[in-house]
py3Dmol code that shows the C-alpha trace and the ligand (Angstrom):
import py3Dmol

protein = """\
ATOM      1  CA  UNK A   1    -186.874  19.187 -63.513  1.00  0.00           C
ATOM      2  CA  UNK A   2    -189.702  21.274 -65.090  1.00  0.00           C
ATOM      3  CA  UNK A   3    -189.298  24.475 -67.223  1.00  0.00           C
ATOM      4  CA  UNK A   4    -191.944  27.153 -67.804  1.00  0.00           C
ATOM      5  CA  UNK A   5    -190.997  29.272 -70.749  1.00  0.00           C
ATOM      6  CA  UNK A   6    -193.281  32.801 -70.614  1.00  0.00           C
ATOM      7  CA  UNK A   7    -193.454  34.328 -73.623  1.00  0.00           C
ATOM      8  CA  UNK A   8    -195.618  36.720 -72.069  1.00  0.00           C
ATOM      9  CA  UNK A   9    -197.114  39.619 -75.321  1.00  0.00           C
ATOM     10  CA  UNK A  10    -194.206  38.647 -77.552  1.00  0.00           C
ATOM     11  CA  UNK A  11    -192.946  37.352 -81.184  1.00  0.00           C
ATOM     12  CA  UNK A  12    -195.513  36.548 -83.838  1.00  0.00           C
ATOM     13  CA  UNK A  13    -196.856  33.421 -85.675  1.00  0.00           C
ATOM     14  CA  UNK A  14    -193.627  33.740 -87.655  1.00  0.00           C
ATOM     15  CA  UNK A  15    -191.387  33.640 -84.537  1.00  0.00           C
ATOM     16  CA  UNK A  16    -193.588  30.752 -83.458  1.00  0.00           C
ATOM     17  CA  UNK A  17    -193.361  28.412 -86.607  1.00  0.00           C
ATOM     18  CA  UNK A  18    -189.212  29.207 -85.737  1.00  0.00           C
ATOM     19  CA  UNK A  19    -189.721  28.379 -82.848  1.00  0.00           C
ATOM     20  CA  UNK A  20    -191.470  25.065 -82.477  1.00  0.00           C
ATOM     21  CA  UNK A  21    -189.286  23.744 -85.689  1.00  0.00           C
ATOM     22  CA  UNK A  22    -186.188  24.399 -83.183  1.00  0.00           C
ATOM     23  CA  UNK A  23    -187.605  22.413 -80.097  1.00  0.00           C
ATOM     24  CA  UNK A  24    -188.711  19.874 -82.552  1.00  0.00           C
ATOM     25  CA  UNK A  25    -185.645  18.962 -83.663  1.00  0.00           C
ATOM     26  CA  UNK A  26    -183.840  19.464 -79.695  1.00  0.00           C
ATOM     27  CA  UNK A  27    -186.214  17.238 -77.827  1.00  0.00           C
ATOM     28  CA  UNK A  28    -184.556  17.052 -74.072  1.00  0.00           C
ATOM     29  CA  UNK A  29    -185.157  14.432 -72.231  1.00  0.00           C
ATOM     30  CA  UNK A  30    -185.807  14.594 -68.240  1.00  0.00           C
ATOM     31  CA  UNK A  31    -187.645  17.608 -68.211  1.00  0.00           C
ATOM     32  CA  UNK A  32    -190.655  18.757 -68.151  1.00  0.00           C
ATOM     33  CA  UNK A  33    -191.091  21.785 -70.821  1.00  0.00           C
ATOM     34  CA  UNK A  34    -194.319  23.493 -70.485  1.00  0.00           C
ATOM     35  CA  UNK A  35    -194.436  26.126 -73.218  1.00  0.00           C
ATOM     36  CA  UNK A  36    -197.050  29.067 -72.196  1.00  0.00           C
ATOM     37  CA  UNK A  37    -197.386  31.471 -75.558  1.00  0.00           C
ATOM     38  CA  UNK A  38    -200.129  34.236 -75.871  1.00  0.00           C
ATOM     39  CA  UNK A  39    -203.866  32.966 -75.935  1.00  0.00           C
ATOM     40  CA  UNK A  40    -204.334  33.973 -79.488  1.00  0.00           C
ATOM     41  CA  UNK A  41    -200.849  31.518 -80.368  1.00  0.00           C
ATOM     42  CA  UNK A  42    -202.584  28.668 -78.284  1.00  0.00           C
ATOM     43  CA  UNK A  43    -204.067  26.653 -81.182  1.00  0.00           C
ATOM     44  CA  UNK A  44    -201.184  26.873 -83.185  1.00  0.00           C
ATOM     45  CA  UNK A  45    -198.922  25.343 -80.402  1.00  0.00           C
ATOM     46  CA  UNK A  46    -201.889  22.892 -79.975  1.00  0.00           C
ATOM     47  CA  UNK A  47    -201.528  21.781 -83.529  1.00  0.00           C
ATOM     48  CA  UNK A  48    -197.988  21.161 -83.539  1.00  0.00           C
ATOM     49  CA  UNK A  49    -197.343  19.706 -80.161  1.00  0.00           C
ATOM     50  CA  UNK A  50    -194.906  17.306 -80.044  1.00  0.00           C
ATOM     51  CA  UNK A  51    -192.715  16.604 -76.758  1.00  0.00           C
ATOM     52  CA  UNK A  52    -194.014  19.849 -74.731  1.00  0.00           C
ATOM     53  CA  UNK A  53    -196.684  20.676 -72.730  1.00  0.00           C
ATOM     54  CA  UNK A  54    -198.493  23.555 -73.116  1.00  0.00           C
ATOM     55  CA  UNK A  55    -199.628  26.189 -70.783  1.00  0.00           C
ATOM     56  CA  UNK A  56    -201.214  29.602 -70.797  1.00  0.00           C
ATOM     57  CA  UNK A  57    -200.544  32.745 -68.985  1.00  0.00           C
ATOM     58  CA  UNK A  58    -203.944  33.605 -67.021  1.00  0.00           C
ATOM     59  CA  UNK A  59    -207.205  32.701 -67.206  1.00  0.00           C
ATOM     60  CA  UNK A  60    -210.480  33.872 -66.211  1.00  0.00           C
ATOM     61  CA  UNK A  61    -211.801  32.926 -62.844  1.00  0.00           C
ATOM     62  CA  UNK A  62    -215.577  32.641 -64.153  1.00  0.00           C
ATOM     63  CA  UNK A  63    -216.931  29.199 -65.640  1.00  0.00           C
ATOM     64  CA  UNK A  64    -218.712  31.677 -68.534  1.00  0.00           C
ATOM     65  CA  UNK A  65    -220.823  34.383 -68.945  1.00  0.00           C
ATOM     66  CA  UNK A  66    -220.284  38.228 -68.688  1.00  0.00           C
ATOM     67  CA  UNK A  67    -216.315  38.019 -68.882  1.00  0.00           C
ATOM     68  CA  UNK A  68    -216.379  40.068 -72.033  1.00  0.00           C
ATOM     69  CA  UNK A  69    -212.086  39.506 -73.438  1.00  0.00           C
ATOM     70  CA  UNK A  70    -211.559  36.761 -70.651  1.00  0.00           C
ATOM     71  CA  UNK A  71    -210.776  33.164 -71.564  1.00  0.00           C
ATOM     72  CA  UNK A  72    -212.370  30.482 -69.120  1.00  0.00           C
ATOM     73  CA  UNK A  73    -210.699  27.179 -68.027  1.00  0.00           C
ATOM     74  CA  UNK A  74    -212.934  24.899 -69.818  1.00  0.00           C
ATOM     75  CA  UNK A  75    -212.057  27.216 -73.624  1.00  0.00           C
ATOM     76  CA  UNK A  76    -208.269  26.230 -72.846  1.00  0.00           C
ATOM     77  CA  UNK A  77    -209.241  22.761 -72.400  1.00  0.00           C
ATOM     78  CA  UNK A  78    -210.436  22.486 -75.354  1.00  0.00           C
ATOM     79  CA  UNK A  79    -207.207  23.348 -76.818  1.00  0.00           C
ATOM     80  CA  UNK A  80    -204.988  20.773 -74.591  1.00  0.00           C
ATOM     81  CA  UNK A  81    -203.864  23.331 -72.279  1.00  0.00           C
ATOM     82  CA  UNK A  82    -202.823  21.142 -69.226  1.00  0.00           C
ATOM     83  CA  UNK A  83    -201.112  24.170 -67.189  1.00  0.00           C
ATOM     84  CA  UNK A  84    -201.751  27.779 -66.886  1.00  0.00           C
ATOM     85  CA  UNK A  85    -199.848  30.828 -64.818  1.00  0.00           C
ATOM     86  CA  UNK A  86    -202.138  32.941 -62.613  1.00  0.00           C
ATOM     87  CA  UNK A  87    -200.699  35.486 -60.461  1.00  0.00           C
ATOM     88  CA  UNK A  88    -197.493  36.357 -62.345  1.00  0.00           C
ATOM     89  CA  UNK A  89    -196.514  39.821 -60.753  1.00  0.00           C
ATOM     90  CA  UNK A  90    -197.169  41.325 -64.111  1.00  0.00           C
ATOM     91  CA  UNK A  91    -200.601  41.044 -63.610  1.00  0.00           C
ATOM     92  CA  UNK A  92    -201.065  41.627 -59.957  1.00  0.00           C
ATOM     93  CA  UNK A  93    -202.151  45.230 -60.148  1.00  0.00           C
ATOM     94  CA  UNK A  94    -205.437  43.762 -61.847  1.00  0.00           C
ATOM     95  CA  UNK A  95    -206.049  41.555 -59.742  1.00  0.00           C
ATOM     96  CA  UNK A  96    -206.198  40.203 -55.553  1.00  0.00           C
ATOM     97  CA  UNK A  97    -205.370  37.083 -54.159  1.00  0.00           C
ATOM     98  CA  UNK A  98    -209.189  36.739 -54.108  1.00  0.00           C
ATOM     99  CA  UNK A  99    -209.214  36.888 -57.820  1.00  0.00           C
ATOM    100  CA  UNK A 100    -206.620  34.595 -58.633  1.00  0.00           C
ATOM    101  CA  UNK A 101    -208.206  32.006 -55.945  1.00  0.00           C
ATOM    102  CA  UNK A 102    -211.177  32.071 -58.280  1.00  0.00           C
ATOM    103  CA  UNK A 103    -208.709  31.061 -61.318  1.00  0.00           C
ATOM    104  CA  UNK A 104    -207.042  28.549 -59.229  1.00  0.00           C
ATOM    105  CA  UNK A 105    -210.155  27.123 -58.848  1.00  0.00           C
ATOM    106  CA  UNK A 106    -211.696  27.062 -62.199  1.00  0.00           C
ATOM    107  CA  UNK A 107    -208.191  25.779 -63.313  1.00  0.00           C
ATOM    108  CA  UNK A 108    -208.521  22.612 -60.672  1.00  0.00           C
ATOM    109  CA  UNK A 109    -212.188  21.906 -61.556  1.00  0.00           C
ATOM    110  CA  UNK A 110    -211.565  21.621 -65.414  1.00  0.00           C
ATOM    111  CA  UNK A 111    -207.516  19.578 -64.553  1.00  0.00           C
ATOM    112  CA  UNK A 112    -205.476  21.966 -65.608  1.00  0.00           C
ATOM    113  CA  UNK A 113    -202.275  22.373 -63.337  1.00  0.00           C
ATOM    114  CA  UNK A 114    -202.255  26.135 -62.166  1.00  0.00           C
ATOM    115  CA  UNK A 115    -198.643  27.910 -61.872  1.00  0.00           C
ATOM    116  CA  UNK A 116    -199.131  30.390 -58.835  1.00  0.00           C
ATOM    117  CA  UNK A 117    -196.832  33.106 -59.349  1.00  0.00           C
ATOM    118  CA  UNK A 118    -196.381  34.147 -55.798  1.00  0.00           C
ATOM    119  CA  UNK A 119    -193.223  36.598 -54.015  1.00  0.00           C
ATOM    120  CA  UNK A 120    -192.134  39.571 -52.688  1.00  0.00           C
ATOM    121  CA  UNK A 121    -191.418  43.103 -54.402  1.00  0.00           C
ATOM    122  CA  UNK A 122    -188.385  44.194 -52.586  1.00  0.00           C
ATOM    123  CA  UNK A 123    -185.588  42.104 -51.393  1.00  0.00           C
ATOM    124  CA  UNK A 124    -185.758  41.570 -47.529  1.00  0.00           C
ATOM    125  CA  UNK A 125    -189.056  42.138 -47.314  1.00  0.00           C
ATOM    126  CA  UNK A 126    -191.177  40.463 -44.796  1.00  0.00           C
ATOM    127  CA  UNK A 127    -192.791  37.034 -45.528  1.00  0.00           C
ATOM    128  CA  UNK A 128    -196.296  37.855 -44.711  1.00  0.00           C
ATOM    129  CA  UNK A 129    -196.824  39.200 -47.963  1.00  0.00           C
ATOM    130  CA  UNK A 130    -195.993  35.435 -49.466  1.00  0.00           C
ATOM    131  CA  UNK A 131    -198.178  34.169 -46.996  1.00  0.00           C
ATOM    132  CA  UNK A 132    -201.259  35.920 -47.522  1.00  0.00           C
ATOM    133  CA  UNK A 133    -200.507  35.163 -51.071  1.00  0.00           C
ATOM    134  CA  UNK A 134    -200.104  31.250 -50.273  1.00  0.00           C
ATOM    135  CA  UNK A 135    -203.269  31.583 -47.831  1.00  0.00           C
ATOM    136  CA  UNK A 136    -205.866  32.802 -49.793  1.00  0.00           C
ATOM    137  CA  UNK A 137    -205.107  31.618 -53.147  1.00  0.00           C
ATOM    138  CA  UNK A 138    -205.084  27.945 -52.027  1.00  0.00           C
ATOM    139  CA  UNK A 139    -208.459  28.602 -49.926  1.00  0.00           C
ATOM    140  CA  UNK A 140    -210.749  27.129 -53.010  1.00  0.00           C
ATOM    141  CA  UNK A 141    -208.879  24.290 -53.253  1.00  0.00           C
ATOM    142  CA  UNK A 142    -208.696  20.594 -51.965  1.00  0.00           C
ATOM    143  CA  UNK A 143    -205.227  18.732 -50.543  1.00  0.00           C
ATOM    144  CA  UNK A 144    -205.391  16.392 -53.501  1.00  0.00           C
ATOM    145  CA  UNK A 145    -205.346  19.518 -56.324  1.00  0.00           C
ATOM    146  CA  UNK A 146    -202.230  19.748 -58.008  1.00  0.00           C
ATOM    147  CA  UNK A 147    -200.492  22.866 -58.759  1.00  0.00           C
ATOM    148  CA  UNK A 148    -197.101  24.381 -58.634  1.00  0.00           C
ATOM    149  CA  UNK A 149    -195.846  27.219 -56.638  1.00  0.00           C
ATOM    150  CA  UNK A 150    -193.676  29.358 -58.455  1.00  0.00           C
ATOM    151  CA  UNK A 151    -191.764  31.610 -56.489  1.00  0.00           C
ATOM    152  CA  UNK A 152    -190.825  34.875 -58.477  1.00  0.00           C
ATOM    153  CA  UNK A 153    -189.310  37.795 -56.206  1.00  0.00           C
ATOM    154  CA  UNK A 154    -190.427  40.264 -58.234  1.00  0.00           C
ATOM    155  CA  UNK A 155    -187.284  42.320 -57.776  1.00  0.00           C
ATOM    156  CA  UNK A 156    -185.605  39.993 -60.122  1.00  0.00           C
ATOM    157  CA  UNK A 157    -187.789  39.951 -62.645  1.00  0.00           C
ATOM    158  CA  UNK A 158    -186.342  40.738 -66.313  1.00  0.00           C
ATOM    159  CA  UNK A 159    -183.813  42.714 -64.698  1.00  0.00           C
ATOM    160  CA  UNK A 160    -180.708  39.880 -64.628  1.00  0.00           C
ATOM    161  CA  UNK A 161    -180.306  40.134 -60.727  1.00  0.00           C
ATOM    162  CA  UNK A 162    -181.066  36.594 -59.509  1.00  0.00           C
ATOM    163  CA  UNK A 163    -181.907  35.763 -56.223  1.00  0.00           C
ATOM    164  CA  UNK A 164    -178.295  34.051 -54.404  1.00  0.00           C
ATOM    165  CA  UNK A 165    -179.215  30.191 -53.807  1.00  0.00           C
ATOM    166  CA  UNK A 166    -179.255  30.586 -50.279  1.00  0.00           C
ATOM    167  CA  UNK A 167    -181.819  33.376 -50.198  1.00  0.00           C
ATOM    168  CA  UNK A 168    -184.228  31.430 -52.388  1.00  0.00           C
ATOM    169  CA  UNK A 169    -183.543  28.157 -50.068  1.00  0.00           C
ATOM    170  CA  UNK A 170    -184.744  30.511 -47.245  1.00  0.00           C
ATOM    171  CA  UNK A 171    -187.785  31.721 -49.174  1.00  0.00           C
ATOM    172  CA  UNK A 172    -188.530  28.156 -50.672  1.00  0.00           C
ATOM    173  CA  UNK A 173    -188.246  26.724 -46.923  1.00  0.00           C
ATOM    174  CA  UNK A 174    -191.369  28.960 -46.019  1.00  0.00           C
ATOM    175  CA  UNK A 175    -193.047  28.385 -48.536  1.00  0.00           C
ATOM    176  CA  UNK A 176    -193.009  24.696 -48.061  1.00  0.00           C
ATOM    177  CA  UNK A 177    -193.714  24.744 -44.512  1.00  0.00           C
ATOM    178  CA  UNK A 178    -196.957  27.499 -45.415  1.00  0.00           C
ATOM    179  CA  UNK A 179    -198.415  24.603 -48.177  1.00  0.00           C
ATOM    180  CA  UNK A 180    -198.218  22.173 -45.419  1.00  0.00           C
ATOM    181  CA  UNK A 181    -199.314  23.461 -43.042  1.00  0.00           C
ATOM    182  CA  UNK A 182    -202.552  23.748 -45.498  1.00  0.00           C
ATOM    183  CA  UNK A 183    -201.875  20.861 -45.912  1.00  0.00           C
ATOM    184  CA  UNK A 184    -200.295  20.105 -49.613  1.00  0.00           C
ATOM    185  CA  UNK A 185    -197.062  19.037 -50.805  1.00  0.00           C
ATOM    186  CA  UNK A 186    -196.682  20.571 -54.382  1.00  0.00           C
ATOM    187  CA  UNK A 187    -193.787  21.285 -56.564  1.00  0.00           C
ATOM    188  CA  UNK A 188    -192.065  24.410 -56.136  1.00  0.00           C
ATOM    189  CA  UNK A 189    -190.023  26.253 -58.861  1.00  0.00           C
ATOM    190  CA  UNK A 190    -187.934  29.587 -58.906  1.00  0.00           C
ATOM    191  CA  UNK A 191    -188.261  32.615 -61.766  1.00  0.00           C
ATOM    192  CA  UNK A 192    -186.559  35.460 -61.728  1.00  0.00           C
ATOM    193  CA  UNK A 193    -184.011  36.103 -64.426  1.00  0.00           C
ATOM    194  CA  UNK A 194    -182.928  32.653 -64.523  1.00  0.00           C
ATOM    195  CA  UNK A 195    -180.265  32.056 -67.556  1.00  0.00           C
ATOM    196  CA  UNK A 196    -178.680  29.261 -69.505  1.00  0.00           C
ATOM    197  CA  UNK A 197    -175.570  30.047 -67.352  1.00  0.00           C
ATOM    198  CA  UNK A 198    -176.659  31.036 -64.095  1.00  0.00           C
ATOM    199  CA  UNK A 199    -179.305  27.517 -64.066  1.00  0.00           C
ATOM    200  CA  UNK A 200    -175.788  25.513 -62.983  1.00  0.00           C
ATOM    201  CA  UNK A 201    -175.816  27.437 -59.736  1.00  0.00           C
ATOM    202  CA  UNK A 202    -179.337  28.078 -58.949  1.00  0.00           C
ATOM    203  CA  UNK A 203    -179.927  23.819 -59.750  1.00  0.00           C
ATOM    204  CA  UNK A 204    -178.980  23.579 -56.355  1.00  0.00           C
ATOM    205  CA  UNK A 205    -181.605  25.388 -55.021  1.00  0.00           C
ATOM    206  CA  UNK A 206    -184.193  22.829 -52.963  1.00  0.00           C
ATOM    207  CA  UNK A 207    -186.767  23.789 -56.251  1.00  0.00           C
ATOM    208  CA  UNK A 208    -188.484  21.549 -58.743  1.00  0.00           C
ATOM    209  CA  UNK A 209    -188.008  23.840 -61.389  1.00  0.00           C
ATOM    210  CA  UNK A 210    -187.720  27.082 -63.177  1.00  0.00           C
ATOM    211  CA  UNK A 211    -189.689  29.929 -64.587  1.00  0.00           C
ATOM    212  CA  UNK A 212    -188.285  31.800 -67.218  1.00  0.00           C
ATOM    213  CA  UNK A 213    -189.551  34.974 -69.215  1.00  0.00           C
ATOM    214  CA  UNK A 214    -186.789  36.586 -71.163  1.00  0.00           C
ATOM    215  CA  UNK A 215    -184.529  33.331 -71.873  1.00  0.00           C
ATOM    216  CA  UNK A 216    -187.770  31.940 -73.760  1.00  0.00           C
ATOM    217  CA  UNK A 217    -187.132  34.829 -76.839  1.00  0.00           C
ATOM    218  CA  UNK A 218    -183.916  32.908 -77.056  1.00  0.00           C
ATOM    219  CA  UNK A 219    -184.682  29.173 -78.187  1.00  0.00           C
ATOM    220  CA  UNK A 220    -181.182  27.886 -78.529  1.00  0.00           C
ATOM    221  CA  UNK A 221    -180.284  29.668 -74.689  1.00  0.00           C
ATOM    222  CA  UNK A 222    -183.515  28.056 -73.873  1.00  0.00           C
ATOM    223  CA  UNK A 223    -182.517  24.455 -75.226  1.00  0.00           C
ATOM    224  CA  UNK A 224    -179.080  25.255 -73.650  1.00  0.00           C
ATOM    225  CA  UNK A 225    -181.329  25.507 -69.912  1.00  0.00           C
ATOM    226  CA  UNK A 226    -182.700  22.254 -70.625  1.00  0.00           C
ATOM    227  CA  UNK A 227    -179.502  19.880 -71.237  1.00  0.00           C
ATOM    228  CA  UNK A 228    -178.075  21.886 -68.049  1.00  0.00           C
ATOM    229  CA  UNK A 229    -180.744  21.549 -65.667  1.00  0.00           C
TER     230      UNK A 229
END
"""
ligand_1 = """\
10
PEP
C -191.102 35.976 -65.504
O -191.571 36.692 -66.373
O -191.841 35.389 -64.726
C -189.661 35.848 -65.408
C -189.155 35.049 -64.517
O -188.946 36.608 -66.299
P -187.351 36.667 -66.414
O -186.892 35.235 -66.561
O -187.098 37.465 -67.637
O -186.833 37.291 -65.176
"""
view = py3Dmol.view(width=600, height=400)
view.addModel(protein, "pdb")
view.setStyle({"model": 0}, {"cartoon": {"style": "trace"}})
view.addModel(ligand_1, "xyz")
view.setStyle({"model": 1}, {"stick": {}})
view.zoomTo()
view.show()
């Protein structure tokens, strides 16, 4: 199984020494723990890397130049990044599926695995949305790129409503037959309030993965995810 942790704009370099020292002394074996702090906490984690991968949160979809505050692809390189979140929902009023094409790109051309953050906002809602999402932000990008799809209804965001396993099989089953028909076969996780407790259940679900963003603020929950998925 892989785990994404998102510590999206929290904790401090003091939270992250804490941090770190607890996964190093709980290394999990069997999964895949890609650890994606703020940009500013990426050269720390870089330092100390031990059993982890490590991963960002966005990226900029230029190669360099006039991006005045943006990060490029090649900068996180540099650094060891080896996966990087575009489209999470909490940055989707910034940017189109255009945009984060251009990310998904940059992230492919420099081998950095991109997590596409891609769902819908209210429960029920049509798939076309998730399919224009799949559609154009895989349109820069050639069958052999990899990448994971993670699918994040954005209705259960940080709000502990999960997604029942059956409606995220439903949702996972389109998006798998979308990617092939474009012809990949990628890895497909689920986010959305995903918990130490509730990862029994949803480990059913026909995913590769999870996504989590509050359960990352708690390191021993987190470690707790890991032995259980
Ligand atoms: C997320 O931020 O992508 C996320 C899944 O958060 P949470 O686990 O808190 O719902």
């Amino acid at each position: 199984m892989i785990v994404v942790a998102n510590y999206k704009m929290n904790l401090n370099l003091k939270d992250y020494k804490i941090v770190l020292k607890h996964l190093n002394n709980n290394r999990v074996e069997d999964t895949k723990l890609i650890l994606c702090p703020p940009f500013v906490y990426v050269p720390f984690f870089a330092k100390n890397k031990t059993w982890y991968a490590l991963g960002c949160q966005d990226v900029s979809a230029n190669s360099k130049g006039k991006c005045t505050g943006q990060i490029s692809a090649s900068m996180l390189k540099d650094f060891d990044v080896t996966h990087c979140i575009v489209g999470h929902s909490d940055r989707r009023a910034f940017e189109t599926n255009e945009d984060i094409a251009g990310k998904v790109k940059q992230l492919v051309d420099n081998e950095i695995i991109p997590i596409i953050c891609v769902g819908e906002n209210k429960k029920d809602e049509a798939d076309a949305l998730i399919i224009e999402q799949l559609r154009t932000t895989l349109s820069k990008i050639n069958a052999k790129a990899e990448f994971y799809i993670a699918y994040e209804p954005v209705w259960a965001i940080g709000l502990g409503e999960t997604a029942t396993a059956s409606y995220i099989n439903k949702k996972v089953a389109i998006i798998k037959k979308e990617i092939k028909r474009l012809g990949f076969n990628n890895p497909i996780l689920y986010g959305g309030s995903v918990d130490e407790e509730n990862c029994i259940n949803l480990k059913k679900c026909k995913v590769d993965g999870f996504l989590v963003g509050g359960l990352s603020l708690r390191t021993d929950k987190l470690i707790s995810l890991l032995g259980r998925v």
